[in-house]
C-alpha positions as CSV (number, residue, x, y, z in Angstrom):
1,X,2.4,-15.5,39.9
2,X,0.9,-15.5,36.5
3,X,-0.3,-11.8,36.8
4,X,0.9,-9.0,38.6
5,X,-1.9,-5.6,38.8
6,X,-0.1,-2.2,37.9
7,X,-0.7,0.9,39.8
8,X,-4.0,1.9,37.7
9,X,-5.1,-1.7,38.2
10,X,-4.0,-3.4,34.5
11,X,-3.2,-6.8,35.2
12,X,0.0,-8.1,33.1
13,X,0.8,-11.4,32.8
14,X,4.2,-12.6,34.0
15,X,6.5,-15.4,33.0
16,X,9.1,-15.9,35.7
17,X,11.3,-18.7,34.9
18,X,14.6,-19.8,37.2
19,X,16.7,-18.4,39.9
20,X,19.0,-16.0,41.2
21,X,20.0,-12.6,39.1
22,X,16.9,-11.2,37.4
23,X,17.0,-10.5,33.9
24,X,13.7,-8.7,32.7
25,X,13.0,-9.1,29.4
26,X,10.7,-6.3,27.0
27,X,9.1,-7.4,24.0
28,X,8.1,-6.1,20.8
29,X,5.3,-4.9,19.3
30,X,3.5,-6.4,18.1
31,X,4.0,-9.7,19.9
32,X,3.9,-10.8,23.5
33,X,6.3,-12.1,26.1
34,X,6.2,-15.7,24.0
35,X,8.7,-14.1,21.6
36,X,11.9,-14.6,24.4
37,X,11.1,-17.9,25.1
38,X,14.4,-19.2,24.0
39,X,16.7,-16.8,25.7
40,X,14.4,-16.9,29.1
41,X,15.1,-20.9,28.8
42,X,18.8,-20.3,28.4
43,X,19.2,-17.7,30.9
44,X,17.2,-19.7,33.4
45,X,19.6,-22.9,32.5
46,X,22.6,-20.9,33.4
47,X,21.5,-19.7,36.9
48,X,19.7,-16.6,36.3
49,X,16.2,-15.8,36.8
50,X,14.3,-14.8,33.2
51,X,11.3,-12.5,33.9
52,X,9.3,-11.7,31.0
53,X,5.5,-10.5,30.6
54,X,3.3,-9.4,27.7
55,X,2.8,-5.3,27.8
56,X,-0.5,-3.8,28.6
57,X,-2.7,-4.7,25.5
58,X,-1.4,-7.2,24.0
59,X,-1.2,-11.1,25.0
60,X,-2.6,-12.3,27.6
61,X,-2.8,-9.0,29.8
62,X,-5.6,-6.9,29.9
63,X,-6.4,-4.6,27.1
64,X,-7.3,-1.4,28.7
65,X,-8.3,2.0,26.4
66,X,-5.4,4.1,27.4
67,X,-1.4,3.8,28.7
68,X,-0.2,3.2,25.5
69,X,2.3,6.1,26.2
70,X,6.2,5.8,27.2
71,X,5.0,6.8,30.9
72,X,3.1,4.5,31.8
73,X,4.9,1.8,29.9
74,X,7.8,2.7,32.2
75,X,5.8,2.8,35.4
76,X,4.5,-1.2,34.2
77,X,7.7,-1.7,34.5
78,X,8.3,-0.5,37.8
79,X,5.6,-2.3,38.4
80,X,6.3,-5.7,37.3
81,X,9.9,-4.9,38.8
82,X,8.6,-4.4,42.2
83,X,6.0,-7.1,42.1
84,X,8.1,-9.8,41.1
85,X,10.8,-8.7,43.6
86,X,13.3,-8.0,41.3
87,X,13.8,-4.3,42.5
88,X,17.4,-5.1,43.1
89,X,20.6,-6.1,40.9
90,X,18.5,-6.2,38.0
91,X,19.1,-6.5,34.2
92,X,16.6,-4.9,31.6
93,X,16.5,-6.1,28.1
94,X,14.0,-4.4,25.6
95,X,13.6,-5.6,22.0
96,X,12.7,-3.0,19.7
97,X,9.9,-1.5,21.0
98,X,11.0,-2.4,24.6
99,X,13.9,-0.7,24.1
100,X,11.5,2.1,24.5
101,X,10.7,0.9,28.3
102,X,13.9,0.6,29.1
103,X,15.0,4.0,28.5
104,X,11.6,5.4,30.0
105,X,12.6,3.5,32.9
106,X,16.1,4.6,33.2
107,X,15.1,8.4,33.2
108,X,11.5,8.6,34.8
109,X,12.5,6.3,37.5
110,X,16.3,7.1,37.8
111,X,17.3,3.4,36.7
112,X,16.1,2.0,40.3
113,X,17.7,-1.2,41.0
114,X,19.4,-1.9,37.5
115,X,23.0,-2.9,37.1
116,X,22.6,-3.7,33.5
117,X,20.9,-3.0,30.2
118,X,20.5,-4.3,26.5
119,X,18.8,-2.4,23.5
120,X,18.0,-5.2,21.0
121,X,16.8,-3.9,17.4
122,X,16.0,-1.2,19.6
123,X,13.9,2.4,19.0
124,X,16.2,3.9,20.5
125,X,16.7,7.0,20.5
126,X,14.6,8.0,17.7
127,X,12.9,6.4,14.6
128,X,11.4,9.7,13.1
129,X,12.6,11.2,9.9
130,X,13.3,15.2,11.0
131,X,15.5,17.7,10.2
132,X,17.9,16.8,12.7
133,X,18.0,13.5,12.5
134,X,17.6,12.5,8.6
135,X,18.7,8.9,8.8
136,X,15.2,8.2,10.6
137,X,11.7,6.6,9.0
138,X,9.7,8.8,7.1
139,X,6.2,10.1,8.5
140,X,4.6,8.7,5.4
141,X,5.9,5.1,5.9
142,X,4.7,5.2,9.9
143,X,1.5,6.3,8.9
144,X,1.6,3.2,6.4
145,X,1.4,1.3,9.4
146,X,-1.5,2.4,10.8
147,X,-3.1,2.7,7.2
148,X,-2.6,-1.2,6.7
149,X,-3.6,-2.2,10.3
150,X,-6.8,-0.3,9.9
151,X,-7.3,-1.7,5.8
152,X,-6.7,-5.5,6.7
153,X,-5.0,-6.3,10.0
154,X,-3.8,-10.0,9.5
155,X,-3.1,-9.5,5.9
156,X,-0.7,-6.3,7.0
157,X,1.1,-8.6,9.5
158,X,1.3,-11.1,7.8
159,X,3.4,-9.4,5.4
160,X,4.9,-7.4,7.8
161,X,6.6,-10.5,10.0
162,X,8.3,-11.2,6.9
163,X,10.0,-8.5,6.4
164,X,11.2,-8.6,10.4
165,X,13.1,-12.3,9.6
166,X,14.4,-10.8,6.2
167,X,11.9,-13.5,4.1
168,X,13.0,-13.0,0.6
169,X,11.9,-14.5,-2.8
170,X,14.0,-17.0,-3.4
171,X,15.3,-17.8,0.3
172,X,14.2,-17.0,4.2
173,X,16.4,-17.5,7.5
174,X,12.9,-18.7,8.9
175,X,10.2,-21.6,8.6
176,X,6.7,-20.3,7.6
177,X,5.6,-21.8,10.7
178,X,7.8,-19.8,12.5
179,X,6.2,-17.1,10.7
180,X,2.7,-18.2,11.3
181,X,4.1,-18.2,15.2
182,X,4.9,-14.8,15.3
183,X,1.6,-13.8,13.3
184,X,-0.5,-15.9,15.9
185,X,1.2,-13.2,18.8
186,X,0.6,-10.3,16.9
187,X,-2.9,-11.2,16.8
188,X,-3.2,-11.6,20.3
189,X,-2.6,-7.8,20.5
190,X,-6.2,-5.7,20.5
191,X,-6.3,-2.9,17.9
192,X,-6.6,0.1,20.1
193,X,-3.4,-0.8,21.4
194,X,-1.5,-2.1,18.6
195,X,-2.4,1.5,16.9
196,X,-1.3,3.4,20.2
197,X,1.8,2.1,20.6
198,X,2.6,2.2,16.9
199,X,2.1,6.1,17.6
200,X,4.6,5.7,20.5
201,X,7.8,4.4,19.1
202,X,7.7,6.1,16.1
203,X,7.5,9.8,17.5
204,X,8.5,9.7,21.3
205,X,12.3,10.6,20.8
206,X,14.6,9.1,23.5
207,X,17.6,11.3,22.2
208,X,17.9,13.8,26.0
209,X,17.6,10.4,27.9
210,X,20.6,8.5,26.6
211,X,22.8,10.1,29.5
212,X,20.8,8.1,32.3
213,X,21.8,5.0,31.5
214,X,24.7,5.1,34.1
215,X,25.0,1.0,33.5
216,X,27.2,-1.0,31.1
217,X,24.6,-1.3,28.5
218,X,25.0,-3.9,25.3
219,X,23.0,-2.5,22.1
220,X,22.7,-5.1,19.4
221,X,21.4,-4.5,16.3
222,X,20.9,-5.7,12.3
223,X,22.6,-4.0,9.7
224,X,19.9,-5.3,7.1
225,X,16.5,-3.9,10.0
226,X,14.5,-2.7,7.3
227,X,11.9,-2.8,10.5
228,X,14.0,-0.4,12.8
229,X,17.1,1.3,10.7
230,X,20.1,0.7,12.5
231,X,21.5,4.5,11.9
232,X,19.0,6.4,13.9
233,X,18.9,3.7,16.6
234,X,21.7,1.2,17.5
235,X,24.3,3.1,16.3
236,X,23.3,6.8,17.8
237,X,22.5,4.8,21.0
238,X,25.9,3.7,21.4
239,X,27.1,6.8,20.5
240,X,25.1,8.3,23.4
241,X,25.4,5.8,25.8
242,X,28.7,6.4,27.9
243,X,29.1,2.4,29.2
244,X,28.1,0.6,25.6
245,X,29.0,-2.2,24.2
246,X,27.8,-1.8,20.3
247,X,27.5,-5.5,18.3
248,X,26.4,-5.1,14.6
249,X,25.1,-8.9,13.0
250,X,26.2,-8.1,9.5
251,X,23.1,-9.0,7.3
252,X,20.9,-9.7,10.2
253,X,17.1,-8.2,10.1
254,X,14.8,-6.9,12.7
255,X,14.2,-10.2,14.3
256,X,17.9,-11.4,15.3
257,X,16.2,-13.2,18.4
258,X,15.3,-16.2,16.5
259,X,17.5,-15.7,13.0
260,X,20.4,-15.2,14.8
261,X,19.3,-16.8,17.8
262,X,22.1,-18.8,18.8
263,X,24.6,-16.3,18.5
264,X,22.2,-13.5,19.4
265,X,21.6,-15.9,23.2
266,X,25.1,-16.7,24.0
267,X,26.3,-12.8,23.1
268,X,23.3,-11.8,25.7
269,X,24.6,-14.7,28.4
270,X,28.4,-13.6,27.7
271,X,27.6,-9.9,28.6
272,X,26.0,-11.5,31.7
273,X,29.1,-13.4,32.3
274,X,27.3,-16.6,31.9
275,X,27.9,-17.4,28.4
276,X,31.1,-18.4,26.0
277,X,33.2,-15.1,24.4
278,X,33.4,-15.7,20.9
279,X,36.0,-14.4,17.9
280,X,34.7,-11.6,16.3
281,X,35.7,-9.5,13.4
282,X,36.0,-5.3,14.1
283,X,33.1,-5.4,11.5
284,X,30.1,-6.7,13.5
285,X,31.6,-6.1,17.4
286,X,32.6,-2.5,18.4
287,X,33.3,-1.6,21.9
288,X,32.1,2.1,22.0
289,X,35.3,4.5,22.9
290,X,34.8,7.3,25.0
């Protein structure tokens, strides 16, 4: 089942790799289902069933002119949940932006079906800069976004996939051909899109929805996300959520998926009770206390 058609007729394009549990996996913006391929390997390895697909716009789905917006996000995924027959005992992953989806989908569709859930350099619950929450990203810097998108699209992400694996001067945790990967996805993504959903997770503020997840819920993020600042999301997420699990990767930047992807795949598997616990310090594992 490459693609699966959502409610207003989008078609999405699926990756559905193993057997048994299913663990749905969100991606970021702005790359495409591609960027899990690791962890959906591993998870698939160890007995559970990895779903992943591209979001409306960019990848290999369709590229429609509106449903950029957390609703219908949410109701793809309900979609692509009931599709793919993973409507029960599932477990919903969403990296950065997807983190987005996930809570969307917890609220607006009562968290049908889910037993789990992981924020990953997540949104969540609110990137803005206000007066209420000052730790957030300034307006000016989101409208940067769309400002260099619109000026010179590769050259913007180009520069900006750097920055999400921490590429400094002198060193990098990546390959430039990992970079050029990533850059490849991103340009997969059509503009329209890529703009709208730039809009999305930087305004729509998650901070009234944090009581619905009702489900043990692991939030991992980087204290060195210049991308997604871990104040305003990882850590006020945990704080929200009551069944969190809060793991800090001291250092780590927006894209711990494939810097830190070892450790990042067997914490993800362990929470899942398929991986290996590991010895952590209190400095980059805190189990949230309620």
């Amino acid at each position: 089942m490459p693609h699966i058609k959502t409610r207003d007729g989008t078609e999405l394009y699926v990756k559905d790799w193993g057997s048994g549990r299913p663990v749905v996996l969100i991606h970021g913006w702005p790359l495409s289902a591609d960027s899990w391929d690791a962890q959906a390997m591993a998870l698939a390895d160890a007995g559970l069933r990895a779903i992943a697909y591209d979001r409306r716009g960019f990848g290999r789905s369709d590229q429609p002119w509106t449903g950029y917006d957390y609703d219908t996000l949410a109701d793809d995924l309900a979609d692509v949940l009931k599709e793919t027959g993973a409507e029960e005992d599932a477990t919903l992953v969403g990296f950065s932006m997807g983190g987005g989806e996930v809570a969307r989908y917890m609220s607006r569709h009562e968290g049908k079906g889910v037993i789990a859930a992981g924020l990953v350099s997540s949104v969540v619950p609110y990137m803005l800069q206000t007066d209420d929450n000052p730790d957030g990203v300034p307006e000016e810097k989101l409208q940067s976004i769309a400002d260099g998108i619109l000026k010179d699209r590769p050259g913007f992400f180009r520069t900006f996939l750097e920055q999400f694996f921490g590429v400094g001067f002198i060193s990098s945790p990546v390959s430039d051909e990992t970079v050029d990967w990533a850059w490849r996805l991103a340009m997969q993504g059509g503009l329209k899109p890529i703009l709208a959903c730039a809009q999305s997770f930087g305004h729509t503020d998650f901070r009234g929805e944090l009581p619905t997840f009702r489900v043990p819920t692991l939030v991992v993020h980087g204290t060195s996300d210049k991308t997604v600042p871990i104040d305003p999301t990882g850590r006020a997420a945990a704080r929200g959520i009551a069944q969190s699990q809060l793991v800090e990767y001291d250092g780590a930047p927006h894209g711990l998926t494939v810097t830190e992807s070892d450790r990042f795949t067997n914490d993800l598997l362990t929470f899942l009770g398929r991986g290996r616990p590991t010895t952590a310090t209190e400095h980059d594992v805190q189990l949230v206390d309620r």
